[in-house]
C-alpha positions as a Markdown table, in Angstrom:
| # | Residue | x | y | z |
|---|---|---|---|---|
| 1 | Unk | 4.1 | 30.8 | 56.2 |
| 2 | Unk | 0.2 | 31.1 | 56.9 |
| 3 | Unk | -1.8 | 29.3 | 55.1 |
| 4 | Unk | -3.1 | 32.6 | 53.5 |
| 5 | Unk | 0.2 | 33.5 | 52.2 |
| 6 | Unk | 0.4 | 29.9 | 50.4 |
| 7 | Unk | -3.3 | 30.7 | 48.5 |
| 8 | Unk | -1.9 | 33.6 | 47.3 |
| 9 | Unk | 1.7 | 32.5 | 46.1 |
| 10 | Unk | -0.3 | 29.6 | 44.4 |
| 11 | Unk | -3.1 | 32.3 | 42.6 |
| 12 | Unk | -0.3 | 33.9 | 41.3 |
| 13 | Unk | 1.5 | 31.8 | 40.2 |
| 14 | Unk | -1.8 | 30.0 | 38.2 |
| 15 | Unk | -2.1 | 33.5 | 36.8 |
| 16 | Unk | 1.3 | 34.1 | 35.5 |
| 17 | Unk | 0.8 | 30.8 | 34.0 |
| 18 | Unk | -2.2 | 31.8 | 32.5 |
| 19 | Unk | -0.3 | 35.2 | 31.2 |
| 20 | Unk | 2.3 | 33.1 | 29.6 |
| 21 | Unk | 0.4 | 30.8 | 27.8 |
| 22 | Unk | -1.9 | 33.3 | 26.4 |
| 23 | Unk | 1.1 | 35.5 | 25.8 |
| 24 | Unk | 2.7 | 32.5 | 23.8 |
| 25 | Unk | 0.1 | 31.9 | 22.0 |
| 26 | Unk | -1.0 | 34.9 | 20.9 |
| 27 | Unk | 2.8 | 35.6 | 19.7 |
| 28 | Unk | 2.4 | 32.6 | 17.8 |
| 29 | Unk | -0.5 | 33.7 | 16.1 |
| 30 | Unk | 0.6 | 36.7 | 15.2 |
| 31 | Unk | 4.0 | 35.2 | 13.7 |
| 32 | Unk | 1.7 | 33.1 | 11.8 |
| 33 | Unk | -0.3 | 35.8 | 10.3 |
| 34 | Unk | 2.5 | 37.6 | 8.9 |
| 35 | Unk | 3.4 | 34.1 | 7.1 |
| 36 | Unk | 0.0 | 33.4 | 5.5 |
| 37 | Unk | -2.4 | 35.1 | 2.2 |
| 38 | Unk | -5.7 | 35.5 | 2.2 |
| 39 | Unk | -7.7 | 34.1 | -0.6 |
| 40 | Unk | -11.5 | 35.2 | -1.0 |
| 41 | Unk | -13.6 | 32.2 | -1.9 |
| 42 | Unk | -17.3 | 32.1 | -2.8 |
| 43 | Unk | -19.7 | 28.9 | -2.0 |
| 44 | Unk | -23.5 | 28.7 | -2.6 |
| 45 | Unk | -23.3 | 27.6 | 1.1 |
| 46 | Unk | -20.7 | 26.5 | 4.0 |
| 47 | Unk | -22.9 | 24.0 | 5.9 |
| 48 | Unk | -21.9 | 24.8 | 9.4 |
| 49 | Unk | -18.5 | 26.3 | 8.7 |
| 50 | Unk | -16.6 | 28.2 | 11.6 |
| 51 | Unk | -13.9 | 30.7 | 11.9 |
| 52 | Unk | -10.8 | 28.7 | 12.7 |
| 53 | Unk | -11.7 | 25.9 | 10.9 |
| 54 | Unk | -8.6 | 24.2 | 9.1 |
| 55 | Unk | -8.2 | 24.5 | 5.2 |
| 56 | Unk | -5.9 | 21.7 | 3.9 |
| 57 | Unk | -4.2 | 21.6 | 0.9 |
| 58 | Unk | -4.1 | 18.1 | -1.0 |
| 59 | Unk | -4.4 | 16.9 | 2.4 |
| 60 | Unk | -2.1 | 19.1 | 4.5 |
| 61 | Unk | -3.4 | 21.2 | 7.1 |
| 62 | Unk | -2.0 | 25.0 | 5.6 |
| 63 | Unk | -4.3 | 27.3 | 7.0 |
| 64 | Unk | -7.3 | 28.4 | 8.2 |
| 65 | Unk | -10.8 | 30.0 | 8.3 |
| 66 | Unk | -10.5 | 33.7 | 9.1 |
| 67 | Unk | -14.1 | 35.5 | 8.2 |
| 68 | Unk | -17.3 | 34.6 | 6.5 |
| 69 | Unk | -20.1 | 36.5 | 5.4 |
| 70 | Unk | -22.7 | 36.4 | 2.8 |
| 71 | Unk | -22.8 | 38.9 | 0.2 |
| 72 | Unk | -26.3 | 38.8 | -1.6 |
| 73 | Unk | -27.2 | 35.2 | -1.9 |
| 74 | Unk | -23.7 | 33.5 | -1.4 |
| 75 | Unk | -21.3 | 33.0 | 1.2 |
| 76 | Unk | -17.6 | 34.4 | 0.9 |
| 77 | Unk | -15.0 | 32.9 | 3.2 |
| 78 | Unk | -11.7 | 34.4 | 3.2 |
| 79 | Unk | -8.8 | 31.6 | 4.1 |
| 80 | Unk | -5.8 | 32.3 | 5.3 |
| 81 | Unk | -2.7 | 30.0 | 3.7 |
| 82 | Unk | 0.8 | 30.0 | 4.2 |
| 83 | Unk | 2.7 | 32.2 | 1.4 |
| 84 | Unk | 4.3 | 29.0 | -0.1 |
| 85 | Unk | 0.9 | 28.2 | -1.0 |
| 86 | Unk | 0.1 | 29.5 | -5.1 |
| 87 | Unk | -3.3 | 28.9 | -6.6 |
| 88 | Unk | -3.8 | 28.9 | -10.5 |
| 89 | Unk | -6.5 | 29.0 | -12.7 |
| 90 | Unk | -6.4 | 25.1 | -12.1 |
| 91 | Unk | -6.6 | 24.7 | -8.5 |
| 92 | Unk | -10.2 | 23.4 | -7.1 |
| 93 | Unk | -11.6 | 24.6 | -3.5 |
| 94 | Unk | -14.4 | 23.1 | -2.2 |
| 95 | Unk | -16.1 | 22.3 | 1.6 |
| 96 | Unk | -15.8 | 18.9 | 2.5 |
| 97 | Unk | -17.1 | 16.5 | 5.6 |
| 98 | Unk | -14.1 | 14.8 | 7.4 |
| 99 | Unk | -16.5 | 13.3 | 10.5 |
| 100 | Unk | -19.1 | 11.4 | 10.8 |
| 101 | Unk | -20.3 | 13.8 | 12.8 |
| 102 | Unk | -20.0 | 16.7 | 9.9 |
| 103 | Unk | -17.1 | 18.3 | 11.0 |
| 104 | Unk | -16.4 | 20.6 | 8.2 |
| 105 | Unk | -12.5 | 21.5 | 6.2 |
| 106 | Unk | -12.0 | 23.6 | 3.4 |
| 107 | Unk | -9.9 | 21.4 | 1.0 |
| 108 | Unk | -7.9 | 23.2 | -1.9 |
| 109 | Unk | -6.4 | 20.6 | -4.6 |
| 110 | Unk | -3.4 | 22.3 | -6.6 |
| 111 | Unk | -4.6 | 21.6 | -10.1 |
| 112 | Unk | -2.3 | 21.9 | -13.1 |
| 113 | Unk | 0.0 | 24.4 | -13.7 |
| 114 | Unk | -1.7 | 27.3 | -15.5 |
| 115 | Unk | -2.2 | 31.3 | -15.0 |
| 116 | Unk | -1.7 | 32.2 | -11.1 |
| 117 | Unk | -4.8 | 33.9 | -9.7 |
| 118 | Unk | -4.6 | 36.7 | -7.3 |
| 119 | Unk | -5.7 | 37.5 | -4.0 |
| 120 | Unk | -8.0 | 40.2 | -5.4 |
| 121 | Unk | -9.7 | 37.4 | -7.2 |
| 122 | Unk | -13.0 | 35.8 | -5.9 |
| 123 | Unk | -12.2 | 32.0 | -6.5 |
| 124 | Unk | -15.3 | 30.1 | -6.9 |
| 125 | Unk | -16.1 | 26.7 | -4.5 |
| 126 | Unk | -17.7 | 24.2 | -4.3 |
| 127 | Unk | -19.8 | 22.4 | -1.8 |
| 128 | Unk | -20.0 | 19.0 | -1.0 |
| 129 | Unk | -22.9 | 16.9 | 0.3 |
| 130 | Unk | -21.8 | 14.9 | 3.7 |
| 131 | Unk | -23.5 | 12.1 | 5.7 |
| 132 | Unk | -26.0 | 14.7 | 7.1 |
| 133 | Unk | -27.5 | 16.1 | 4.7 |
| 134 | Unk | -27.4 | 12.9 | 2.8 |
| 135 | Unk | -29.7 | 11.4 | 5.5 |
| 136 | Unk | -31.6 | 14.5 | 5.3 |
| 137 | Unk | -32.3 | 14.1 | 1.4 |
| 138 | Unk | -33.4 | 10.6 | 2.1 |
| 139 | Unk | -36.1 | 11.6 | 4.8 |
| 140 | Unk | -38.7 | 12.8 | 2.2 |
| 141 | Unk | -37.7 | 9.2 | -0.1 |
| 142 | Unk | -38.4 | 7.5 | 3.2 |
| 143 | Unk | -41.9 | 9.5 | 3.2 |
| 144 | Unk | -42.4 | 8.3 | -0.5 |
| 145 | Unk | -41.8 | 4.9 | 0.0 |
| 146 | Unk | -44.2 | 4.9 | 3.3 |
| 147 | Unk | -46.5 | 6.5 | 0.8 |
| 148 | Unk | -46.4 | 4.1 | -1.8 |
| 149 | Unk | -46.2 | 1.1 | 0.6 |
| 150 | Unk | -49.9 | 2.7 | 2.1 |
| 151 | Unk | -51.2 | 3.1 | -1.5 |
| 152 | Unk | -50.9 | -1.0 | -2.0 |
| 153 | Unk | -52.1 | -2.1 | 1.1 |
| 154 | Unk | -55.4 | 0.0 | 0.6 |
| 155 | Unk | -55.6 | -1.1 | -3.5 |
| 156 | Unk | -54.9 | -5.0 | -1.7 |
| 157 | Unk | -57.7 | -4.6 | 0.4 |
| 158 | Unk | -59.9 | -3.2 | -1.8 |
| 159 | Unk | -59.2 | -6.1 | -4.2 |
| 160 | Unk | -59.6 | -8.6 | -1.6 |
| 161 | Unk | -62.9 | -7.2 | -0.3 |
| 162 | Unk | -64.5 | -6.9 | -3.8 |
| 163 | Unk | -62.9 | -10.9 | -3.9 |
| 164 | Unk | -61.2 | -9.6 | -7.5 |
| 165 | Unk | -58.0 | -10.6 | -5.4 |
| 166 | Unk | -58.7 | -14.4 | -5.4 |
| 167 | Unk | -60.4 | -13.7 | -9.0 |
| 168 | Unk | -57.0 | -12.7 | -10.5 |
| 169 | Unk | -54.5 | -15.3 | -8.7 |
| 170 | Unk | -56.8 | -17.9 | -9.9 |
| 171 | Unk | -56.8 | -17.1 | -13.8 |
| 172 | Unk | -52.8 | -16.7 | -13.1 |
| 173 | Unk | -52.9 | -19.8 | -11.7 |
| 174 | Unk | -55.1 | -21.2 | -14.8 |
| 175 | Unk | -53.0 | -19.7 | -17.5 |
| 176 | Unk | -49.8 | -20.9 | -15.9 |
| 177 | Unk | -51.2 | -24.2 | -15.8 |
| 178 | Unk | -52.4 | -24.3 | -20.0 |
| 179 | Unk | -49.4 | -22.6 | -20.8 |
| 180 | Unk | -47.2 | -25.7 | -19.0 |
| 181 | Unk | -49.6 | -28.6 | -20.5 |
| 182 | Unk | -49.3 | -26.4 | -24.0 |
| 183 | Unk | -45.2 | -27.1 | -23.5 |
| 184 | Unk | -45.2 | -30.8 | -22.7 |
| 185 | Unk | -47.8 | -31.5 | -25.2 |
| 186 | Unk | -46.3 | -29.7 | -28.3 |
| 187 | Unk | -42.3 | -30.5 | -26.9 |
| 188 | Unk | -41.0 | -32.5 | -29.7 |
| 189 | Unk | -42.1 | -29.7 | -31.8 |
| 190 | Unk | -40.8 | -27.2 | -30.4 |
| 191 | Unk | -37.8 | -29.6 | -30.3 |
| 192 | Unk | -37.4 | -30.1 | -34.1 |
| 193 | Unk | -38.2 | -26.4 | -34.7 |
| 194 | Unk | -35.0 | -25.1 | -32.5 |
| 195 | Unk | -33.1 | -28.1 | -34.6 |
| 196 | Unk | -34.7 | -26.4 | -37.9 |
| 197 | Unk | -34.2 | -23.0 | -37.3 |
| 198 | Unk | -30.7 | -23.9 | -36.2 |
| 199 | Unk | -29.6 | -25.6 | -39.4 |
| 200 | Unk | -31.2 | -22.8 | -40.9 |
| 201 | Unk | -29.5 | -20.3 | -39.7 |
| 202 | Unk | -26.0 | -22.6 | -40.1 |
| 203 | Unk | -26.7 | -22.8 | -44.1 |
| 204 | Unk | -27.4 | -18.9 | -44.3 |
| 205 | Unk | -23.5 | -18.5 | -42.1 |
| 206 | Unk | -22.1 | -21.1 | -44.9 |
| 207 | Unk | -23.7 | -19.5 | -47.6 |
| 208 | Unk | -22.6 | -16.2 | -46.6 |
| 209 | Unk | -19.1 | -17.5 | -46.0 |
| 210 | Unk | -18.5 | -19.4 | -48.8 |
| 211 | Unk | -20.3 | -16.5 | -51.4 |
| 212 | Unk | -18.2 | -13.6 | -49.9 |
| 213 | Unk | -16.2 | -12.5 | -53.3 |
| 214 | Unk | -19.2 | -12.7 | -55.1 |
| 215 | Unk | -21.4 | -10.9 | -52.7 |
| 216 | Unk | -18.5 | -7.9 | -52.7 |
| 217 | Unk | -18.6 | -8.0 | -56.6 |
| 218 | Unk | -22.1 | -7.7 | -56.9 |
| 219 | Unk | -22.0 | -4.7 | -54.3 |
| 220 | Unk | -19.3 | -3.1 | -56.1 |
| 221 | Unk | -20.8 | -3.6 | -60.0 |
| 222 | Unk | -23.9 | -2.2 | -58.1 |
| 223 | Unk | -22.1 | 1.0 | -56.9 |
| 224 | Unk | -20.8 | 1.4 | -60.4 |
| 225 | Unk | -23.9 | 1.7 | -62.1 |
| 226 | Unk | -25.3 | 3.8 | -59.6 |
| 227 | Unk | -22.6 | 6.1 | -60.5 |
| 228 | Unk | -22.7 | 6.0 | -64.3 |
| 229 | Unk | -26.6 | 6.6 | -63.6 |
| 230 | Unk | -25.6 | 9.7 | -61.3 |
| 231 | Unk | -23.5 | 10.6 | -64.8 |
| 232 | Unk | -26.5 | 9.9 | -67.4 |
């Protein structure tokens, strides 16, 4: 056999492999679309949602992405799930981040039972912030705080240059200083006016305590009159 001869078995038989494959698959696919419903779902947005992207139900892979579009200023994706699959009233779809990387999945949680919806209903998602557009929110607080930080340097310098700076620290440093010597001199009386406000407040507890009955009596002969004035 030529050399020639063995290219050509070999192309052909990489092609019929080729054929098969694509032939198996495709049966596949079409076995599986005759075992799944499609569900029409609204989100404000999908975030870099594809066609063919998996849809999990309470965390098992049931289907997939087969169309999106946006219809006026919101995004309908129609999923395709296997038939054992019921939504009610109840159940929750949302887009979700599963990477780090934001790779996207439509999760469904099966809520409580409740009304079944229908496929001619437009179930309304939800979408939820991942690690990317987290970082992407915290760009313009990173701006902020550069902001800020640039605002006190130039109110330090100013201060420093107009020596207000050194002015302030130094009647800090003067107050803390007479407010310590004010403690040490005057600490035995601050001392025995903790202990005195201490045993008063013991002697208005035992008073209280020990007065009780007659304090409810009082309150009680006082709610009476009140009433019998009500009456007058």
């Amino acid at each position: 056999m030529s050399r020639r001869t063995e290219i050509e078995v070999g192309l052909t038989v990489i092609v019929a492999l080729v054929v098969v494959l694509w032939g198996v698959t495709w049966l596949k696919d079409l076995s599986l679309e005759r075992k799944v419903t499609v569900w029409h779902v609204r989100f404000p947005q999908t975030g870099g949602l594809g066609a063919s992207d998996e849809v999990q139900v309470n965390g098992i892979r049931k289907g997939k992405v087969r169309d999106i579009r946006l219809v006026d200023s919101r995004v309908v994706v129609d999923i395709g799930l296997a038939t054992d699959v019921k939504l009610s009233t109840n159940s929750r779809v949302a887009i979700r981040n599963v990477g780090l990387m934001g790779e996207k999945v439509i999760s469904v949680t099966l809520g409580l039972p409740g009304p079944m919806r229908s496929t001619r209903d437009t179930i309304e998602g939800s979408y939820e912030l991942g690690i990317p557009e987290v970082v992407a929110d915290m760009g313009g607080t990173f701006s902020a705080i550069d902001h800020l930080a640039a605002e006190l340097e130039s109110v330090a310098a100013d201060l420093k240059r107009t020596g207000d700076l050194h002015a302030t620290v130094a009647n800090l440093r003067a107050t803390s200083e007479q407010l310590r010597d004010a403690v040490r001199e005057n600490r035995k009386q601050l001392h025995e006016t903790l202990v005195d406000a201490s045993a008063a407040a013991r002697t208005a507890r035992e008073l209280t305590t020990e007065r009780a009955d007659q304090y409810r009596r009082t309150l009680d002969a006082t709610e009476r009159t009140v009433q019998h004035l009500e009456a007058l």
